[in-house]
N, C-alpha and C positions, 0 to 999 in steps of 0.2 A: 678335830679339825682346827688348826692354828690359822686364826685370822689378823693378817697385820696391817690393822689400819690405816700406818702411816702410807703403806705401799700404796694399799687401794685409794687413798685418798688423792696420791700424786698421780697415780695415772688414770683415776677420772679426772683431775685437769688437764691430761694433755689431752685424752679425748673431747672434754670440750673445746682446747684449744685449736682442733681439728674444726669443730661446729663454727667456730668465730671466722677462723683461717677462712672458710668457704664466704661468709658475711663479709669480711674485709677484702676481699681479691676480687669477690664479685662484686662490691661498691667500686673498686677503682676498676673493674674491666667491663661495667655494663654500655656505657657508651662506645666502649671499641667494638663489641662485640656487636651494638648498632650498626657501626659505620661499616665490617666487614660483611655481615650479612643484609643489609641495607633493610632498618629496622627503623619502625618509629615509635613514638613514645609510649604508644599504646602496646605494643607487641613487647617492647620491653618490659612494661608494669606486666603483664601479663605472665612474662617469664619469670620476672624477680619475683613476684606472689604467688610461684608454685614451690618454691622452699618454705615459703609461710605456711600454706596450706597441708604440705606434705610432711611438713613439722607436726600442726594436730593430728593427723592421721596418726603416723606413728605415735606418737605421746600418749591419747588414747588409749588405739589400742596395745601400746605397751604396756599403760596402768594397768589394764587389768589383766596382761598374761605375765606381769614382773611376780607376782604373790603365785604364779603357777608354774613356768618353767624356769623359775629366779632369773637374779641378774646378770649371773656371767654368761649364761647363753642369751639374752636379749643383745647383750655386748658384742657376742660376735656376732649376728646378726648385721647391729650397727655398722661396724666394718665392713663388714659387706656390701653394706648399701652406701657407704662412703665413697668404696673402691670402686663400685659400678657409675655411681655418679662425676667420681672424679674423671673415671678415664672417656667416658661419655660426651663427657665437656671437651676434651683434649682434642677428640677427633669430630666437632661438631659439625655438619655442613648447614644449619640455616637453624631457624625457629624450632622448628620440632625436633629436631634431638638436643639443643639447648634449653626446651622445658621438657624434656622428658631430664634429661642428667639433672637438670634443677631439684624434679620431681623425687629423683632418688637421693639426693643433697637433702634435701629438704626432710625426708623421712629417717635418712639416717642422724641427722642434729635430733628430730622427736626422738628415736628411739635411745639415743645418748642420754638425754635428758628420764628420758622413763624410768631407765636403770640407774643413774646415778644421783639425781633427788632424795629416792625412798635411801641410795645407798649410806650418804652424806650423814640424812637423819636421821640414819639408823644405826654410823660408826658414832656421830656425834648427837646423840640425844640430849644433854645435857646444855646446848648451845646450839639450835638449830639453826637461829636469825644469823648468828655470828659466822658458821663453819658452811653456811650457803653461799654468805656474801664473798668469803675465803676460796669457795670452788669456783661463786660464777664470775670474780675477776678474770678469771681466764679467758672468759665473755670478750669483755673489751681488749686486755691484751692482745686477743689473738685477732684484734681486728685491728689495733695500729700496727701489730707483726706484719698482720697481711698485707695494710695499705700505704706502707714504709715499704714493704716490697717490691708492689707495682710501679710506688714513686722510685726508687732506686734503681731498676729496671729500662724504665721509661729516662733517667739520667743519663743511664750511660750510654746513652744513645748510641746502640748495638747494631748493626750493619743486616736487622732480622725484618722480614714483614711484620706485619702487624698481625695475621693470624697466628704465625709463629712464636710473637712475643707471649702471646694469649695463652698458649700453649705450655711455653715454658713458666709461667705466671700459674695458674690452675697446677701443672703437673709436680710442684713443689708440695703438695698436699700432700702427695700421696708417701711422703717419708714420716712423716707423724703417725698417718694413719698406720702404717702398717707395727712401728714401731707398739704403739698402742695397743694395737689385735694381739701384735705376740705376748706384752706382757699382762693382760688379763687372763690369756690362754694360759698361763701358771700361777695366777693366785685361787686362793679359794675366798668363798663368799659367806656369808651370813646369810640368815633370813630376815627379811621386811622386818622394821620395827612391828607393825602392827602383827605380824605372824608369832614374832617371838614372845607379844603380850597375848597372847590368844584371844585376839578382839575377833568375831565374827563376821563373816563376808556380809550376814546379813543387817549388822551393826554399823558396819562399813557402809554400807550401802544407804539406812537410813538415815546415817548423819550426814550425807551428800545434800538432803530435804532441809536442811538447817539454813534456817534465812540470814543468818550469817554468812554461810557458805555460800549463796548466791547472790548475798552484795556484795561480798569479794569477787567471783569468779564477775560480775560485771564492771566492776574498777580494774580486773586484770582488763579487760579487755580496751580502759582506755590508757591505761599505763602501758599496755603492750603497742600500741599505735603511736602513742607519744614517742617511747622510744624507739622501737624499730622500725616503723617507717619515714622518720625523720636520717635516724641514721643511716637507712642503707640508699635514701635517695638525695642525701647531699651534694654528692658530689654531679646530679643531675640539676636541685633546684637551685643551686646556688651558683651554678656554671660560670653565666652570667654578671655575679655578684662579685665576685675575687675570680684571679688566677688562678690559685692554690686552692680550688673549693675543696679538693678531695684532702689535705692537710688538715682543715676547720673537723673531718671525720678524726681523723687522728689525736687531733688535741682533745677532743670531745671524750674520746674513752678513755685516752692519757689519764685525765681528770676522773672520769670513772674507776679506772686503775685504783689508785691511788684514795680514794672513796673507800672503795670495798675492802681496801688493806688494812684499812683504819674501822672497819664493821665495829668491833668488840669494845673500843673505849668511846664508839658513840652512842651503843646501846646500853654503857653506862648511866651515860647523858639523861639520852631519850626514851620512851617505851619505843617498840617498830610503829605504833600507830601514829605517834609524833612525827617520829622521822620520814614516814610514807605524807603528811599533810606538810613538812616542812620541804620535801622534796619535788609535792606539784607545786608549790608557788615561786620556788627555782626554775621550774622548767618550765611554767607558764611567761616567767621572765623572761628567758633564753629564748623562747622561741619568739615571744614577741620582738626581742631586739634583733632576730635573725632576720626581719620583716621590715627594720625599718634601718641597721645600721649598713654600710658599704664598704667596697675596701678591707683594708687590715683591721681596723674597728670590728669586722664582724671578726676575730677571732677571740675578742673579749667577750660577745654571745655566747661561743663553743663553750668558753668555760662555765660559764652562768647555768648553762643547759645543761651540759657534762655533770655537774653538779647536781645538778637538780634528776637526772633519768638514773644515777651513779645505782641510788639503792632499790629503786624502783621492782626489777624482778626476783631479788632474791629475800626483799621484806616482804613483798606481798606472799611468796613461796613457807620462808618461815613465820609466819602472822598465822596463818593458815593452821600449819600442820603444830604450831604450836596452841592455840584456842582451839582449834577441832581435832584434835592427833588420832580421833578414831576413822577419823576420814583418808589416812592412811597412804600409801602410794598412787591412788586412782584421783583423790584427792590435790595433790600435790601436780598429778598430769594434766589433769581437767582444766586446773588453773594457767598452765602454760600452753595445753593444746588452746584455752580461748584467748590467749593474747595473740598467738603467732596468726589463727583462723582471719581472729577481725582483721589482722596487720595483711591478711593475703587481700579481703574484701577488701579493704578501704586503699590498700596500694592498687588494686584495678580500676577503682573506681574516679583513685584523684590523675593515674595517667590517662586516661581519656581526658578528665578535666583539662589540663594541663594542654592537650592537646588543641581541644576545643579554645581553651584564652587563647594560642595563640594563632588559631583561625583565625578568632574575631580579633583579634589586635594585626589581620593582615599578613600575620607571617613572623610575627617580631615576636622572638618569646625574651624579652632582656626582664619584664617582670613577672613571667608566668609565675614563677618559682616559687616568690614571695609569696603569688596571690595564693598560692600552693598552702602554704605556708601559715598565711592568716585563716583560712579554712580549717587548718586543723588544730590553731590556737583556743578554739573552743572546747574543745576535747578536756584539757587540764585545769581550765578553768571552771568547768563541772564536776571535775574531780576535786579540787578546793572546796570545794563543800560538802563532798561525799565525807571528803574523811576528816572534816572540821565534825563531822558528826559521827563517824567512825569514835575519836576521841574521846568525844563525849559519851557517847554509849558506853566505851571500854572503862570508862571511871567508874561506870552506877555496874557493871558486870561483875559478879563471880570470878575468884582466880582458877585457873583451870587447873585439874588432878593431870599431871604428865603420867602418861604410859607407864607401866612398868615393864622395860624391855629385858632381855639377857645383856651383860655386859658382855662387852667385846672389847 
């Protein structure tokens, strides 16, 4: 079986450039999609946190069927739940077939992720912190792609309704996607790192109980709210704050972009535990100045922030599977299914918020956002000390024995 790397590695990023695409089109169209089905803030947090939620699902239970029906059928799977999602969205008439298409969005990015995680470090074992940062740029890319598209869209001020714009905005997914399905449907795959070291399921299983691996999988969970609930509700809390709030999205991951392109000579630098404690106190920056700065001034936040969320899910991903690698592809999901889970709970919970301030403020939400905003500043500022001590632990620690995989 000829496996060629390079191939698999470029079209697991367009697949997840797919997964982003969905995150960036749905930042810049959830308030249309408000105002066409006459939706309030709560029904929309609602909807936007069933791609979060349905991200774990999948993720999950992908970990542990990727080491059993491998990767390229969990891939086309994926596709599949892409393609029922996308068009689902296209022809939505209200709430519930916009969180059901969510729901299928949502599970098809987890099961992307399932399969091409274990895939990543398992073509590149040799550099796993590095060759993740490398795939999940496509993360951010594919979210100023998307929400350059709805601005660009929304400029040329096109003679369309606004459900129809919606329409045409969502239905551009579905050219990746498909392109995607077909070219996985002709390569061949490998086996999981961990299958090809003969590490056992039940080895697998009991390094999951390693308290290492559950102070990580709880730091995902605030690294995964810091970023992706900040980003994909910007262009909601900041409405208010600038004109261009959904641009502040776009610069944010520009910046990330460009972060994760540079992965490999900054983990020259730094170990990932470094770079993960040097990254919340960027992004405890960022958000505080999102809370207090107005105007064009807040897009010198975006970047501060940008910076600071850039390495966040793909150091904690390889931190992981490089100190625990018998933990494996289930490992690796667990970690992403509990960032996206908490990002569903706490985005349900701050739209009602959200809602609520601007009850009591009468009706005026000009600072819901911030107060939004300050609520969830607390989050990375706990993390500031998680992994000031993460650091420290990792100095007095053992170097870890890496896998012995098959080359590929």
């Amino acid at each position: 079986m000829q496996i060629n790397r390079t191939a698999l590695f470029r079209v697991s990023c367009l697949s997840l450039l797919v997964t982003s695409l969905s995150f960036g089109i749905r930042a810049g169209t959830l308030n249309d999609f408000g105002s066409v089905f006459n939706l309030d803030k709560a029904q929309l947090a609602l909807i936007a946190s069933t791609a979060f939620y349905g991200f774990p699902i999948a993720v999950v239970i992908g970990g542990f069927l990727v080491d059993i029906i491998g990767m390229k059928r969990l891939l086309v799977i994926a596709c599949i739940f892409h393609l029922l999602g996308i068009l689902l969205t296209i022809f939505a008439t209200g709430f519930w077939t916009l969180y059901i298409s969510t729901l299928f969005i949502g599970m098809a990015n987890g099961t992307v992720e399932a399969a091409c995680n274990p895939l990543v470090t398992t073509l590149y074992s040799d550099s796993k912190s590095a060759k993740l940062s490398h795939f999940h740029l496509w993360f951010p890319l594919g979210i100023v792609i998307g929400t350059l598209l709805v601005f660009g869209i929304d400029a040329l001020h096109l003679n369309w309704s606004l459900q129809t714009s919606l329409q045409v905005k969502v239905g551009l997914m579905l050219i990746p996607t498909v392109i995607y399905g077909y070219l996985f449907s002709r390569l061949s795959f490998p086996v999981t790192e961990r299958v090809a070291a003969g590490v056992s399921t039940a080895d697998m299983y009991k390094s999951l109980a390693n308290p290492l691996f559950l102070f990580m999988i709880v730091c995902m969970v605030g690294t995964g709210i810091t970023e992706l609930f900040t980003g994909q509700w910007i262009d909601v809390l900041l409405k208010k704050v600038n004109d261009n709030a959904l641009l502040l999205l776009t610069l944010e991951t520009g910046v990330m972009v460009v972060g994760r392109a540079f992965a490999k000579p900054v983990l020259k630098l730094f170990s990932p535990q470094v770079v993960l404690l040097i990254s919340t106190i960027l992004a405890a920056t960022g958000l505080f100045l999102f809370t207090v700065l107005t105007t064009n001034a807040i897009f010198f936040a975006a970047v501060i922030f940008g910076m600071g969320v850039c390495f966040f899910w793909p150091m904690m991903l390889g931190f992981v599977n490089t100190n625990l690698p018998k933990t494996g592809a289930i490992g690796l999901n667990l970690m992403g299914g509990a960032g996206m889970l908490a990002t569903s709970i706490y985005t349900i919970f701050m739209g009602k918020h959200y809602d609520d301030i601007v009850k009591a403020a009468g009706g005026d939400n000009s600072t819901a956002g911030q107060q939004v905003l300050q609520t969830t500043l607390v989050i990375p500022c706990v993390l500031i000390v998680a992994f000031a001590g993460l650091v420290i632990y990792m100095r007095s620690r053992n170097k870890t024995e890496p896998l012995k995989t098959v080359v590929v």
